[in-house]
C-alpha positions as CSV (number, residue, x, y, z in Angstrom):
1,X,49.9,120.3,103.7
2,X,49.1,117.7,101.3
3,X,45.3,117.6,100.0
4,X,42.8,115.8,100.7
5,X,44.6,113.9,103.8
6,X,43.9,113.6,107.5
7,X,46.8,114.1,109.1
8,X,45.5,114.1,112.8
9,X,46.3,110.7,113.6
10,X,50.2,111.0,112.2
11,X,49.9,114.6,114.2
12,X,48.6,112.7,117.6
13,X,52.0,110.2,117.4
14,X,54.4,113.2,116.6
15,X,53.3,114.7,119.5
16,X,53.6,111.7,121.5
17,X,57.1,111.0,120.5
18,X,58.3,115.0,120.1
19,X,56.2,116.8,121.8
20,X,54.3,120.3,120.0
21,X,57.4,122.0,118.1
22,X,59.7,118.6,117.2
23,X,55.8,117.2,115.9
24,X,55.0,120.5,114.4
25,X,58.8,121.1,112.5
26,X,58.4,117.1,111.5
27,X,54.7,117.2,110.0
28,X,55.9,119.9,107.5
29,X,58.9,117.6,106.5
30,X,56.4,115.3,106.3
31,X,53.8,116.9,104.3
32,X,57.0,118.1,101.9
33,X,57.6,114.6,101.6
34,X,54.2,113.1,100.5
35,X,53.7,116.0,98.0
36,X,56.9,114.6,96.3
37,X,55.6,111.3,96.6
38,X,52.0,111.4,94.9
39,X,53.1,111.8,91.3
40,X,55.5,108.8,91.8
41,X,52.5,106.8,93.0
42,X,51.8,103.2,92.0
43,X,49.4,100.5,92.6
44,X,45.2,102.1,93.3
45,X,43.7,100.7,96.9
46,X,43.4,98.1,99.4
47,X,44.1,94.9,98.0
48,X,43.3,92.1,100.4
49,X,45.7,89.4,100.4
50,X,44.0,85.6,99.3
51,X,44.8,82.0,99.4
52,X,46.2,82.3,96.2
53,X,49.1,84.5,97.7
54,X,52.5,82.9,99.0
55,X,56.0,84.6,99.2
56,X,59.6,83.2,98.1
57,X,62.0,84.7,100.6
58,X,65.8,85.3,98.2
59,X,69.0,87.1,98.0
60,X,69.2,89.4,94.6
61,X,72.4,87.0,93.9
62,X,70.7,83.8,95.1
63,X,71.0,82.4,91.4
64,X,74.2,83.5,89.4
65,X,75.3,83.4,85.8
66,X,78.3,84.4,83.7
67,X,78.1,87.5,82.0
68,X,74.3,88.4,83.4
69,X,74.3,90.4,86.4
70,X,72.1,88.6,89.7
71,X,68.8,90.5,89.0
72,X,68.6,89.6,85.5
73,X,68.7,85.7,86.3
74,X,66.6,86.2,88.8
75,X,64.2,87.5,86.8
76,X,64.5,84.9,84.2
77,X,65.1,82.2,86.5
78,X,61.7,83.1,88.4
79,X,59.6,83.7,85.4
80,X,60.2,80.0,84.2
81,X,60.0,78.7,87.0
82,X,57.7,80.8,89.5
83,X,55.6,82.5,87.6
84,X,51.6,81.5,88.3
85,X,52.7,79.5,91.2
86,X,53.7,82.3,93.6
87,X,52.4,85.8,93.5
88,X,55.0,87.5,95.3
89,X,59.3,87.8,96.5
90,X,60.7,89.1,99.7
91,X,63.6,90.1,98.2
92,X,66.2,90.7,100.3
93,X,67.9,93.9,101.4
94,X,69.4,94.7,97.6
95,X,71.2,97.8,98.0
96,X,74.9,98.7,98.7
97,X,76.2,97.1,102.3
98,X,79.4,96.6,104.2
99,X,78.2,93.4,106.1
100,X,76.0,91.0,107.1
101,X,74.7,89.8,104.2
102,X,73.0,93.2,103.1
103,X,71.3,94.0,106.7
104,X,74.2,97.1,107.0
105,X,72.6,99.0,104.1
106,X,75.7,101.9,103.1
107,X,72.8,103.6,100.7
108,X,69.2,103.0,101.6
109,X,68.2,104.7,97.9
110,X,70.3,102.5,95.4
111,X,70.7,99.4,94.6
112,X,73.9,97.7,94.7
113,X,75.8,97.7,91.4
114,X,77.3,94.1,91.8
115,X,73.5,92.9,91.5
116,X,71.8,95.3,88.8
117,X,69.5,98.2,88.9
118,X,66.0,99.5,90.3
119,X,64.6,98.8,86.6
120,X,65.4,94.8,87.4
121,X,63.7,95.2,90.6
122,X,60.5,96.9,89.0
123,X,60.9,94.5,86.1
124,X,60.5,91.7,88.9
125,X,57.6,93.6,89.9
126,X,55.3,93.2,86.7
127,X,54.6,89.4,87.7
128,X,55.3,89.3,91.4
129,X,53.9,91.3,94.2
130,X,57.5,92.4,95.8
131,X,58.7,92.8,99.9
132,X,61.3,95.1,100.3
133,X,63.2,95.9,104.0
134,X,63.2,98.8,105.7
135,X,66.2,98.3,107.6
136,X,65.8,101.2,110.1
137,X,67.2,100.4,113.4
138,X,71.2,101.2,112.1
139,X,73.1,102.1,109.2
140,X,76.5,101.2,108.3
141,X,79.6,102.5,109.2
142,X,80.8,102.9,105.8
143,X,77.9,105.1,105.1
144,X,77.7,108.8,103.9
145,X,75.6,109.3,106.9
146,X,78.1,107.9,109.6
147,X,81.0,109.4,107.6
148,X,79.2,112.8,107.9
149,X,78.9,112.4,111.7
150,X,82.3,111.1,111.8
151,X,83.6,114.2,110.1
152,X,81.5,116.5,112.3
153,X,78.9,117.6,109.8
154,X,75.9,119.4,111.6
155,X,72.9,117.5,110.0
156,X,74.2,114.6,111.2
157,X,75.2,115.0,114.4
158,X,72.3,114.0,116.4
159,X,71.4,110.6,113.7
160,X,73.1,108.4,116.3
161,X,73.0,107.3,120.0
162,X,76.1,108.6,122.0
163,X,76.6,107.3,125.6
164,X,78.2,109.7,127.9
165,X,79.2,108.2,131.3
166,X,77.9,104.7,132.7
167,X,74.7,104.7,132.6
168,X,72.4,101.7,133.8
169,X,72.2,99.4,130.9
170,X,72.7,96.5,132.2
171,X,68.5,95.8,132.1
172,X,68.7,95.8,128.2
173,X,68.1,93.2,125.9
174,X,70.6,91.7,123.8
175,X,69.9,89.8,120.3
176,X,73.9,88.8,120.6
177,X,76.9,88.4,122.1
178,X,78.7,91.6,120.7
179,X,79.8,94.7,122.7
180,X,76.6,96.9,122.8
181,X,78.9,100.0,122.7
182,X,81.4,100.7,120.4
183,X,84.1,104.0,120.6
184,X,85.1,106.0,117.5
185,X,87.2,108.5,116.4
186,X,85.0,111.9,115.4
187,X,85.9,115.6,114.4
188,X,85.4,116.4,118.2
189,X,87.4,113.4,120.4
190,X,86.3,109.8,121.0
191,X,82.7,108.9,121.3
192,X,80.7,105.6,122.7
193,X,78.2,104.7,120.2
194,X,75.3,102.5,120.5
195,X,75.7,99.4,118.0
196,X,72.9,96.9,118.8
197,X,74.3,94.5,116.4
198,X,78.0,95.0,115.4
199,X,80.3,97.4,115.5
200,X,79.5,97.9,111.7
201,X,75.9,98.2,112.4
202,X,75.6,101.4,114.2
203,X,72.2,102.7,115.9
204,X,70.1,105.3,114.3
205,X,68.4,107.6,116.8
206,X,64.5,108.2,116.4
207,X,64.8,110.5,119.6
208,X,65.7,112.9,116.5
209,X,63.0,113.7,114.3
210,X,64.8,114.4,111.2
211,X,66.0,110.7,111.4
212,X,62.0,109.8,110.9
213,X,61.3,112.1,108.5
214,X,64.4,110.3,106.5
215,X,63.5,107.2,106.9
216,X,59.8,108.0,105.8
217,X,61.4,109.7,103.0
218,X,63.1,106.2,102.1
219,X,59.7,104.2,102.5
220,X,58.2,106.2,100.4
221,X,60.8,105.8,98.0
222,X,60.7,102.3,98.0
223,X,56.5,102.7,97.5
224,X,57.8,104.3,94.4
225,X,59.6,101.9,92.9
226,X,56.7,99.2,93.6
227,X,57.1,97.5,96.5
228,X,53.9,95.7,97.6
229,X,55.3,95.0,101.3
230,X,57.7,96.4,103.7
231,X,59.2,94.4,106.0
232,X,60.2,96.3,109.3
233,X,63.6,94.5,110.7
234,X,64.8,94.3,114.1
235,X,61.8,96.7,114.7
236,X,61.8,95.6,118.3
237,X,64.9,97.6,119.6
238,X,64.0,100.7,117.5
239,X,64.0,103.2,120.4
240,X,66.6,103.0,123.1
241,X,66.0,104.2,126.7
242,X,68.8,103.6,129.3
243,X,67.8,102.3,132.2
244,X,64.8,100.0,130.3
245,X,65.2,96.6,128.4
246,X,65.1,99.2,125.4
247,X,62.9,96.4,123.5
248,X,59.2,96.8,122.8
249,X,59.3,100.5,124.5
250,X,55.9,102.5,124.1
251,X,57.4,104.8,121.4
252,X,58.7,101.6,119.2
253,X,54.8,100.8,118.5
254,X,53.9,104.7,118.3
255,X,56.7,104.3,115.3
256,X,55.1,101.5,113.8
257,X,51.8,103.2,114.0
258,X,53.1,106.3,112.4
259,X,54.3,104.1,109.9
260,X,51.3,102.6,109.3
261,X,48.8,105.8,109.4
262,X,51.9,106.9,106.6
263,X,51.2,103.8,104.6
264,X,47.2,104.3,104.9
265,X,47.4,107.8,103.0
266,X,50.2,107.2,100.5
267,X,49.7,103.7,99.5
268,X,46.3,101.6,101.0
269,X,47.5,98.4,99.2
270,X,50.5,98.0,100.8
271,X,51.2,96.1,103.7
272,X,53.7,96.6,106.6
273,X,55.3,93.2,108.5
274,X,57.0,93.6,111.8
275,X,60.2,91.1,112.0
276,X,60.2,90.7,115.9
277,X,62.2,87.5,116.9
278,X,60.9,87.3,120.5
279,X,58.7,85.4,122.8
280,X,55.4,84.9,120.9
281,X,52.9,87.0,123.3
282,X,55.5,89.8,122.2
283,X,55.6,89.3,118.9
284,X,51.7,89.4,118.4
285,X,51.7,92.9,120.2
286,X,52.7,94.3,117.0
287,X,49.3,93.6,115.6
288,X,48.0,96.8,117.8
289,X,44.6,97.0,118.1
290,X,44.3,94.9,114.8
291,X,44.3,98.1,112.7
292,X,46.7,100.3,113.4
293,X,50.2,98.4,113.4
294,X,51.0,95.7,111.6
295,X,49.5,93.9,108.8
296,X,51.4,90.7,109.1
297,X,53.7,89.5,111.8
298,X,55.8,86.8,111.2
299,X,55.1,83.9,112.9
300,X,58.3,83.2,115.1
301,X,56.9,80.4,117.3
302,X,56.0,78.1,114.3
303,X,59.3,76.7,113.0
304,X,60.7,76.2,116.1
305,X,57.5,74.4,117.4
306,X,56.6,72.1,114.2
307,X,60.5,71.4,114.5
308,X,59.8,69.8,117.8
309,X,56.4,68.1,116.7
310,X,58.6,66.1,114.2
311,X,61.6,65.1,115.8
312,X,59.3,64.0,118.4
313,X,56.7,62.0,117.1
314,X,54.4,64.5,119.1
315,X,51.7,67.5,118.0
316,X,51.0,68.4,121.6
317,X,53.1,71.7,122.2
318,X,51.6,72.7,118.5
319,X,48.4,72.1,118.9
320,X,47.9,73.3,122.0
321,X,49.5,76.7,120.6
322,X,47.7,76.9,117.4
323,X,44.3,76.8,119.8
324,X,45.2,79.7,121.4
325,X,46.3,81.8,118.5
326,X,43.6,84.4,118.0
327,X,43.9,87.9,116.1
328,X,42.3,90.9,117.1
329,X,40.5,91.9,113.9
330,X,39.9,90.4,110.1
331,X,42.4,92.4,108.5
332,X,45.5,91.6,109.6
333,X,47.1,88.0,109.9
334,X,50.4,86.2,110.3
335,X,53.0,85.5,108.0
336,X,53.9,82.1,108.3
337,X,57.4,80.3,107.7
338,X,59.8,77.6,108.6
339,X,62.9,78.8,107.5
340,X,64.6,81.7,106.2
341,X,67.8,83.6,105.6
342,X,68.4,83.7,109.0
343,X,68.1,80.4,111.7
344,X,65.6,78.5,113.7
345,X,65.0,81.0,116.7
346,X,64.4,79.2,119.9
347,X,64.0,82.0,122.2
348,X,59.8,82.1,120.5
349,X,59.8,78.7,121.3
350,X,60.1,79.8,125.3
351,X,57.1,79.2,127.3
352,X,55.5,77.0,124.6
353,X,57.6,74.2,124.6
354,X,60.2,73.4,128.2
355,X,63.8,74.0,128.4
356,X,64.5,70.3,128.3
357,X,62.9,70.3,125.0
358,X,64.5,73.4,123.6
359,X,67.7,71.7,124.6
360,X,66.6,68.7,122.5
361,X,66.5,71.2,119.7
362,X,69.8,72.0,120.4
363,X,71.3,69.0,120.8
364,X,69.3,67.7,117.6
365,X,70.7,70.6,115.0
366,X,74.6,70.1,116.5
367,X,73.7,66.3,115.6
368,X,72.3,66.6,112.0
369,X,75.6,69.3,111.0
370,X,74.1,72.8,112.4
371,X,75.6,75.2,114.6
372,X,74.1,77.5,117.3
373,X,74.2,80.8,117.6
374,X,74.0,82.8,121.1
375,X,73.2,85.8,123.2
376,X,73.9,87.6,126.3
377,X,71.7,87.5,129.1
378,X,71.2,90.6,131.4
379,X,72.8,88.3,134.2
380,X,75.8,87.7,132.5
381,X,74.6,84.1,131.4
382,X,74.2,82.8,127.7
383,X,71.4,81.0,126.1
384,X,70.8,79.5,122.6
385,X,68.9,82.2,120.6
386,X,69.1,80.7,117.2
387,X,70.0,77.2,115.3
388,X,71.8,77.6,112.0
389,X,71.3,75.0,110.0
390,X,69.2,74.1,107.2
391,X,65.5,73.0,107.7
392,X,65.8,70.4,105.7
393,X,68.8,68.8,107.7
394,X,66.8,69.9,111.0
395,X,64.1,67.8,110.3
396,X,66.7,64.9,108.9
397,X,69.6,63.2,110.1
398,X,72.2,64.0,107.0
399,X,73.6,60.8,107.9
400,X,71.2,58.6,109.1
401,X,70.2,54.7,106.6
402,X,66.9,56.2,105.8
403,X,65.2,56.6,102.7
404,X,65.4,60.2,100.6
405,X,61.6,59.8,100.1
406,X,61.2,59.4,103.9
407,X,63.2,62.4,104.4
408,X,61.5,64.6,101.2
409,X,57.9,63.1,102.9
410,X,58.7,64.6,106.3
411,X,59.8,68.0,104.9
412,X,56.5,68.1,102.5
413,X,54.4,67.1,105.7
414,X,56.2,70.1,108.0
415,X,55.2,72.5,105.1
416,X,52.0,71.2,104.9
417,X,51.2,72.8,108.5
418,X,53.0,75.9,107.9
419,X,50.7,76.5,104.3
420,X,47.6,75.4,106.2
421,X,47.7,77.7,109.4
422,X,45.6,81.0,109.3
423,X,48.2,83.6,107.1
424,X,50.4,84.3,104.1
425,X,52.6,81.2,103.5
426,X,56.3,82.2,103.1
427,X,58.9,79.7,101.3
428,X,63.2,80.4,101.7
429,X,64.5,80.0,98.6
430,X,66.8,76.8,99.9
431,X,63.4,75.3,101.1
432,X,61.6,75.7,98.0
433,X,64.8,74.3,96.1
434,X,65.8,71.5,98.2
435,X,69.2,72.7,99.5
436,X,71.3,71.2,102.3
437,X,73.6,72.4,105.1
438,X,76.7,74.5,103.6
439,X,79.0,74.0,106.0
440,X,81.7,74.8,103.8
441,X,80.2,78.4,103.8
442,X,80.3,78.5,107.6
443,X,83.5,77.5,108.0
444,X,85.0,80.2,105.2
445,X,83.1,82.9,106.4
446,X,82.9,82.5,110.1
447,X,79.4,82.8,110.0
448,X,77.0,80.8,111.4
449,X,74.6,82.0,108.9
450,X,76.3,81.5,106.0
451,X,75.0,77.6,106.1
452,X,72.1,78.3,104.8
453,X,72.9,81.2,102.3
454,X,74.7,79.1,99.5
455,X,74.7,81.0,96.1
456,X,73.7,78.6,93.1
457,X,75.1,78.4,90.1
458,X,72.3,78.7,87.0
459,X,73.0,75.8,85.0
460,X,73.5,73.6,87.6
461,X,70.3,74.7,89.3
462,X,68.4,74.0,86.0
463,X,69.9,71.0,85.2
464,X,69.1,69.6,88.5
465,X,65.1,71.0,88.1
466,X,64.9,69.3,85.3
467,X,65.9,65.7,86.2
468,X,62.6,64.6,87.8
469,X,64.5,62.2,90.4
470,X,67.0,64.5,91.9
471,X,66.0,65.4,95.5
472,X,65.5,69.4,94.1
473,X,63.2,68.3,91.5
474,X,61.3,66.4,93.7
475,X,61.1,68.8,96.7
476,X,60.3,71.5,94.2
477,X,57.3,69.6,92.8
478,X,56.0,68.6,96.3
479,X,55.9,71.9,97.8
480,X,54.6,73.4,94.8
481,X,52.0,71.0,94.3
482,X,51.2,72.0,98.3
483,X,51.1,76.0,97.0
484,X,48.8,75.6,93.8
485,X,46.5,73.1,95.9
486,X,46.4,75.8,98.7
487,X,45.7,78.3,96.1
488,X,42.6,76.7,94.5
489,X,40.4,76.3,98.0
490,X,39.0,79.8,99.4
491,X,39.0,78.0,102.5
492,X,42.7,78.8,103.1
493,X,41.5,82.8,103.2
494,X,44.3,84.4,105.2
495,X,41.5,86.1,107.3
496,X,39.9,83.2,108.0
497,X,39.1,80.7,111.0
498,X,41.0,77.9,112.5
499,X,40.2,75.0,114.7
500,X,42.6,72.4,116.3
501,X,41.0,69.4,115.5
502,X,41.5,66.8,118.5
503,X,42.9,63.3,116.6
504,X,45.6,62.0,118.7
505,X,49.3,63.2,119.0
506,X,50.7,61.7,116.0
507,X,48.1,63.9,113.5
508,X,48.4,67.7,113.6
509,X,44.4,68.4,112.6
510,X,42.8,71.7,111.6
511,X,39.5,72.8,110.3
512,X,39.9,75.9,108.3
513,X,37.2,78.3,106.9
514,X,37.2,81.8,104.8
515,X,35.9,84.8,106.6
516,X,32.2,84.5,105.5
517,X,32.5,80.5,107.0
518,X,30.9,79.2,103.9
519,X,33.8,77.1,102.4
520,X,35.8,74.5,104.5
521,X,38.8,72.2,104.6
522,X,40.1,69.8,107.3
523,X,43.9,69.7,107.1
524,X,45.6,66.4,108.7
525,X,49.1,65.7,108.5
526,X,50.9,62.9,110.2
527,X,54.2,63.4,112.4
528,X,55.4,60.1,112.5
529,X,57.4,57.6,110.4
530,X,54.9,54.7,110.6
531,X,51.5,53.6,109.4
532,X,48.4,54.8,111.4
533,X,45.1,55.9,112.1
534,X,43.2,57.8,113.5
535,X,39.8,59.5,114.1
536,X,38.7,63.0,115.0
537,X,36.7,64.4,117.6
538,X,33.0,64.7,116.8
539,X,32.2,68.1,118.5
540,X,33.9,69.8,116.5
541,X,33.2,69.1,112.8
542,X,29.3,67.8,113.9
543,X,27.8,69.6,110.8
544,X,29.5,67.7,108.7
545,X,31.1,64.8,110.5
546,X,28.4,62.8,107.6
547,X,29.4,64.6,104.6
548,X,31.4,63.0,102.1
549,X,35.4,64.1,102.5
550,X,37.1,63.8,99.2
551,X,41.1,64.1,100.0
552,X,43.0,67.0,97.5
553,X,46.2,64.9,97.5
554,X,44.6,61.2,97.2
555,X,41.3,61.7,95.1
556,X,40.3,58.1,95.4
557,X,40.1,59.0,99.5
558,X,36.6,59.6,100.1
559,X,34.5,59.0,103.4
560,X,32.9,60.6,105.7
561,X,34.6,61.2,109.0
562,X,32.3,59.4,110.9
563,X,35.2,56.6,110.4
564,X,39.2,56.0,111.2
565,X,41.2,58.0,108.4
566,X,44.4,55.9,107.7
567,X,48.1,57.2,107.2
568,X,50.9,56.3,105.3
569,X,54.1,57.7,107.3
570,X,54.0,61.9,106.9
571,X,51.3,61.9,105.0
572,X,49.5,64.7,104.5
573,X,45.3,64.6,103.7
574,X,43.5,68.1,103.1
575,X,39.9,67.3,102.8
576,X,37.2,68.7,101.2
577,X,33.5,68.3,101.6
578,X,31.3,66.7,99.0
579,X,27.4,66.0,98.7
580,X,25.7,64.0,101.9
């Protein structure tokens, strides 16, 4: 056993999930394991994230230059253009992969040659705080582990789900329209295997406990080579159960806790995010008791939701969301985000916001150039699960007689909320950058997806940056401006307070405050296209409704909010109080 270490807790879920001899044979694995791990050991102890922290979410190739491999210009790229403005990179899955965009990782422990090597990545590291994925609910077909099944190989012949017969599974929950099954050809006949998400992607099966101890073996790995976050994906269907919805089941959270009692030993200053694209009450769930799952949860309800507050003129459904979200303790909170390397999901959206109005959503992406993605029902039935199209687009008509700065205005504003909600902001690299829909990719590639994965050329990308009227530059500066402003006002603590602040549909409101409630901003952004006004409910900023506000973004704004506060259309007024 390692020293010094308290392995009761990681003991007590073994057990849960094993029973006494699969927990007992596992804990020595595991033991084996962390002794390996301590001399590789970076970083010291808990390091609480604070307002100063926000993530760029990028491909390793996102950026590419002749004769340089991808990690190399990113590096260089970032450094010039990144560096003191955000503190970390969720870079995405970088190792060797068969398909979908690195998400069916073929070797969990290199990185793939076509984009550089593990020095790059930890080179990355020494000025940003890095998330790496954990991509543990399947493997790839093409990997040695498959091919070792495949081939009949005894370690590897209980790493994956077969199904023998016809059982029940008609109760389970599908995040697409695939087969759920898929036959192949092994050493001993033809078996039905459990492939979740393609027929490339096949299941890994945690009713094993070697295939834990492997995949701990990988984490720790990765805590090796610096990462500052892991991000759990498609954590939701880790453990499969015929005859349940096999999403959410008991032993997927006694994973993530055994993860996360693994992380509290080896490495207290990093955090573990759960990427759970559900119906919001299930996403939350993930937080545990607030101390023993996740850190962070990605917040899958917001960029559907602020979607809808703009393209309708209307903060309702949001506000009256935001004043229910509550966390269970001070040291966990939500990682928020609008867009990412995936879609929109609409299935968070569900119960927040009505079907009429997700089909608005719909209706509004196919109309601005998007596509939509969907998956099967347990009925037989299909629903929209995800838009594909760029956030920019989503928010504007690609083709409608308005103004660029109306357009870049509107996009600022939607990030606005997003950077001001309780949480660690997260920027997509296509958001931060100003891209549009690549529907050329989409049509190529036959993936939906693919319209918002476009790689960019260096010197264009520069050359672009650095002509201060092109719509990069300028979306660049705005949303930057938002981070650094953001950055310099404790009251933005990502374990801090929110209120919804009550000032008419057309103004999303917030009054936000550290931990300690000794420093304090109110956050208004409009959701309309026209001039207006508004005022905000007494009650709930009396101790200070006479205290002079002096606006971050306007600094000749100052009044107390005793009186109507005036809007330009999607503008955006974080306030801060001065002397009374």
């Amino acid at each position: 056993m390692a020293k010094n270490l308290d392995w009761t807790p990681i003991q007590r879920l073994l057990e849960d999930l094993y029973g006494q001899e699969g927990a007992d044979r596992a804990l020595s694995n595991l033991a084996g394991l962390f002794n390996k791990y301590v001399g590789r050991r970076r970083g010291g102890g808990d390091q609480p994230l604070t307002e100063k922290d926000a993530i760029l979410i990028t491909y390793g190739d996102q950026v590419q230059n002749v004769g340089q491999s991808p990690l190399e210009v990113l590096d260089s790229f970032f450094n010039r253009w990144l560096r003191g403005k955000v503190s970390g990179i969720h870079l995405l899955p970088f190792f060797p992969y068969s398909s979908d965009d690195g998400f069916s990782v073929i070797d969990y422990r290199e990185v793939d040659p076509v984009l550089g090597s593990w020095d790059d990545i930890e080179r990355l590291g020494e000025h940003f705080k890095l998330m790496f994925d954990l991509v543990l609910n399947h493997v790839s077909a093409e990997s040695a582990w498959f091919r070792g099944y495949l081939q009949g190989e005894p370690r590897y012949q209980d790493y994956f789900i077969e199904i023998h017969g016809h059982p029940d599974l008609s109760a389970v929950v599908r995040p697409r329209t695939l087969p759920l099954l898929t036959e192949f050809t092994t050493a001993s006949g033809m078996k039905q295997l459990w492939t979740t998400f393609s027929s490339d992607q096949v299941d890994l099966n945690y009713q094993d406990p070697a295939v834990l101890v492997e995949i701990v073996d990988i984490l720790l790995d990765y805590l090796a080579h610096g990462a500052g976050f892991i991000r759990l994906d498609a954590i939701a269907y880790l453990w499969k159960q015929p005859g349940t919805s096999c999403i959410h089941l008991p032993q997927t959270h006694a994973v993530v806790q055994l993860l996360r009692a693994i992380l509290e030993a080896a490495a207290p200053h990093v955090k573990l995010i759960t990427e759970t694209n559900v119906p919001h009450a299930e996403n939350i769930a993930y937080f545990g008791n607030g101390q023993n799952e996740a850190h962070l949860v990605y917040n899958f309800a917001l960029p559907p939701l602020v979607l809808h507050t703009f393209l309708t003129g209307s903060s309702r459904a949001l506000s009256r969301w935001a004043s229910d979200l509550e966390l269970p303790s001070k040291q966990i909170s939500f990682f928020n985000f609008l867009a990412s390397h995936d879609g929109i999901g609409v299935t968070p959206a569900r119960g927040l916001i009505s079907t009429a109005e997700i089909e608005n959503l719909v209706d509004k992406a196919i109309a601005h150039g998007g596509l939509v993605s969907y998956r099967d029902n347990p009925d037989g039935s299909q629903s929209p699960y995800e838009l594909n199209i760029n956030y920019f687009d989503a928010l504007s008509d690609p083709r409608a007689p308005e103004l660029a700065q109306t357009q870049i205005d509107r996009f600022i504003a939607a990030h606005a909320i997003m950077t001001a909600l309780v949480g660690l902001p997260g920027i997509y690299f296509h958001s931060l950058f100003g891209s549009r829909n690549w529907i050329e990719g989409a049509r190529k590639s036959g993936a939906n997806r693919a319209i918002n994965r476009q790689k960019l050329e260096l010197a264009e990308l520069d050359r672009e940056l650095n002509n201060q009227y092109s719509l990069r530059a300028r979306v660049f500066s705005g949303l930057i401006d938002l981070i650094q402003k953001r950055s310099s006002q404790p009251a933005f603590d990502p374990y801090g307070s929110q209120q919804v602040l009550q000032c008419g549909e057309e103004v999303f409101g917030l009054l936000r405050a550290d931990r300690g409630e000794k420093r304090f901003i109110v956050c208004l952004h409009s959701v309309v296209a026209e001039p207006i006004q508004t005022t905000i409910d007494p009650m709930r900023i009396s101790p200070f409704r006479r205290s002079e506000w002096i606006d971050l973004f306007d600094r000749s704004f100052k009044r107390d909010l005793s009186q109507p506060v005036y809007f330009a259309p999607y503008q955006v007024r974080w306030l801060t109080p001065g002397v009374k």
